[in-house]
C-alpha positions as CSV (number, residue, x, y, z in Angstrom):
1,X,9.6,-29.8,-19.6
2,X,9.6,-30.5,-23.3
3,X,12.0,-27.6,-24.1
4,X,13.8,-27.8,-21.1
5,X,17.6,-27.6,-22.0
6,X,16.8,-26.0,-25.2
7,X,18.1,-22.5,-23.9
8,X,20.7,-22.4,-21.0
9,X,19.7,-21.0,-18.0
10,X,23.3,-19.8,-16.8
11,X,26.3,-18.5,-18.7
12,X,28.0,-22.0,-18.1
13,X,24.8,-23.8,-19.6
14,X,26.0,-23.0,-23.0
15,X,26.7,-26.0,-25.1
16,X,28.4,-26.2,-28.7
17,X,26.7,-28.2,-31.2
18,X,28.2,-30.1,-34.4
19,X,25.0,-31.9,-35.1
20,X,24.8,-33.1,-31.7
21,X,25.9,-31.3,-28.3
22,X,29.9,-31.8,-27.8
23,X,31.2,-31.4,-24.3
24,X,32.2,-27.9,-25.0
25,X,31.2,-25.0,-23.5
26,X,30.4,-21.6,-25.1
27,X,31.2,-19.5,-22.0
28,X,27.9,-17.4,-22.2
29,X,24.3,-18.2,-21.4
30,X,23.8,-19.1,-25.4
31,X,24.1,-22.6,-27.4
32,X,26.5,-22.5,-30.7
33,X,25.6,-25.0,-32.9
34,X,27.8,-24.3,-36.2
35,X,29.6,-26.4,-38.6
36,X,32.7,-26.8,-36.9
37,X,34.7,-29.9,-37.4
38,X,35.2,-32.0,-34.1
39,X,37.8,-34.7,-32.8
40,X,37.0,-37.7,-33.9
41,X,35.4,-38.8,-30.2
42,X,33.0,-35.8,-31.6
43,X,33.6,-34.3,-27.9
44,X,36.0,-31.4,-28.9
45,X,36.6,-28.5,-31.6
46,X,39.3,-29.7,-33.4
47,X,42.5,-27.8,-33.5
48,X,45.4,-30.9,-33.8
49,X,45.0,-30.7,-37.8
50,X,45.9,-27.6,-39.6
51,X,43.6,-27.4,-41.8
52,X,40.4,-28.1,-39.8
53,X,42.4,-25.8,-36.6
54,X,41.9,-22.5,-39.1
55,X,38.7,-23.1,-40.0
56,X,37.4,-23.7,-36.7
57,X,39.6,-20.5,-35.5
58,X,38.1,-18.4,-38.3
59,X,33.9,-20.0,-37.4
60,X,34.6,-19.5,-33.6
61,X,36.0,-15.8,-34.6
62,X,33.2,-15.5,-37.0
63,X,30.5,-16.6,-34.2
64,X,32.0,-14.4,-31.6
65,X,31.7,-11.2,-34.1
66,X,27.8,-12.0,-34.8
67,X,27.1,-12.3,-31.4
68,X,28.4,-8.7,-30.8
69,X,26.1,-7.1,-34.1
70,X,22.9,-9.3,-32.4
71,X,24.6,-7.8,-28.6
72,X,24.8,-4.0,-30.4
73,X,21.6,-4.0,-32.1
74,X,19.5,-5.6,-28.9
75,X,21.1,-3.5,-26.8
76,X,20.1,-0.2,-28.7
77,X,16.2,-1.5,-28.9
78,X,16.3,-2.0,-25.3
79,X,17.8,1.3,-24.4
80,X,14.6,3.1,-25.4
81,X,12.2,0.8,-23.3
82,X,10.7,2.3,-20.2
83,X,12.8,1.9,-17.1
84,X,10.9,-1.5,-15.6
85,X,11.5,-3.2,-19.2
86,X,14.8,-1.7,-19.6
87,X,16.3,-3.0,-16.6
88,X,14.8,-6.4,-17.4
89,X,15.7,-7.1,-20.6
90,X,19.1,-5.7,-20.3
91,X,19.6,-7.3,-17.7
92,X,18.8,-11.1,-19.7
93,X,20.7,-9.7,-22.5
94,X,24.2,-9.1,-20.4
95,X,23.9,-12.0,-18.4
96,X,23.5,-14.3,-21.9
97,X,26.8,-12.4,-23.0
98,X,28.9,-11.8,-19.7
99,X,31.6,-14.8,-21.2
100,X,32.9,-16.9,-18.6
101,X,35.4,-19.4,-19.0
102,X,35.0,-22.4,-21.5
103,X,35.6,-25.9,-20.7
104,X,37.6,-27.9,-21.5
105,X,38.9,-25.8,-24.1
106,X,40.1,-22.7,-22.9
107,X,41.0,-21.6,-26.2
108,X,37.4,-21.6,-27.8
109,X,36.1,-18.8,-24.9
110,X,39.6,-16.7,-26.1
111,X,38.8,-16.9,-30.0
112,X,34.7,-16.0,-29.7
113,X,35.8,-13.4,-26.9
114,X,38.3,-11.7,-29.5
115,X,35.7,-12.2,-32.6
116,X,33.1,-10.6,-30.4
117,X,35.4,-7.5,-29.6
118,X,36.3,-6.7,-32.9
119,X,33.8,-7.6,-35.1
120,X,34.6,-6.4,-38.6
121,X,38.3,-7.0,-38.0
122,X,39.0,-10.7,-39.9
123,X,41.1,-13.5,-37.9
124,X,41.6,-12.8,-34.1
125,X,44.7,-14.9,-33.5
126,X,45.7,-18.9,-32.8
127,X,44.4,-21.7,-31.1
128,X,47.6,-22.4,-29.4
């Protein structure tokens, strides 16, 4: 019970942190905690300024591409496991990055879903 909520236990259970939990989701069975700049309620990503919009574009992108190396690299240790462990533990390791929809920000599931499909590849596009 003393860890409980430290990992999600569905792909909706995923939080983003900016020092403390917002109310936005990451869309995968993972928590984001990254130095993104937040409204000023500290609820949302920010995307109203300019400024503070691209950077939070370019982390989310950023996040989204890391996600895929840890996804690629996990994903080839697993795939020589014997067949019980294999299923198993890929099994965990798509569930954690099937991406469902984020709330209430569509737009952060969009940006880490384009960072994490072309990792290597610099910005992935607009907030708007």
């Amino acid at each position: 019970a003393l860890c409980a909520g430290l990992s999600p236990t569905s792909a909706e259970g995923g939080k983003i942190f900016v020092g403390m939990p917002t109310s936005q989701s990451t869309g995968g069975g993972f928590h984001l905690c990254a130095a993104l700049y937040p409204t000023v309620e500290r609820e949302l990503i920010d995307f109203g300024h300019p400024v503070l919009a691209k950077w939070n574009l370019e982390l989310l992108s950023v996040a989204g591409a890391v996600s895929r190396v840890y996804y690629d690299y996990f994903l080839d240790k697993v795939a020589k496991l014997p067949t019980p462990q294999f299923l198993r533990q890929a099994t965990d390791l798509l569930l954690a990055h099937a991406l469902s929809k984020t709330h209430p920000q569509l737009a952060v599931g969009d940006i880490f879903l384009r960072g994490f499909m072309r990792p290597g590849r610099g910005s992935s596009g607009s907030a708007s």
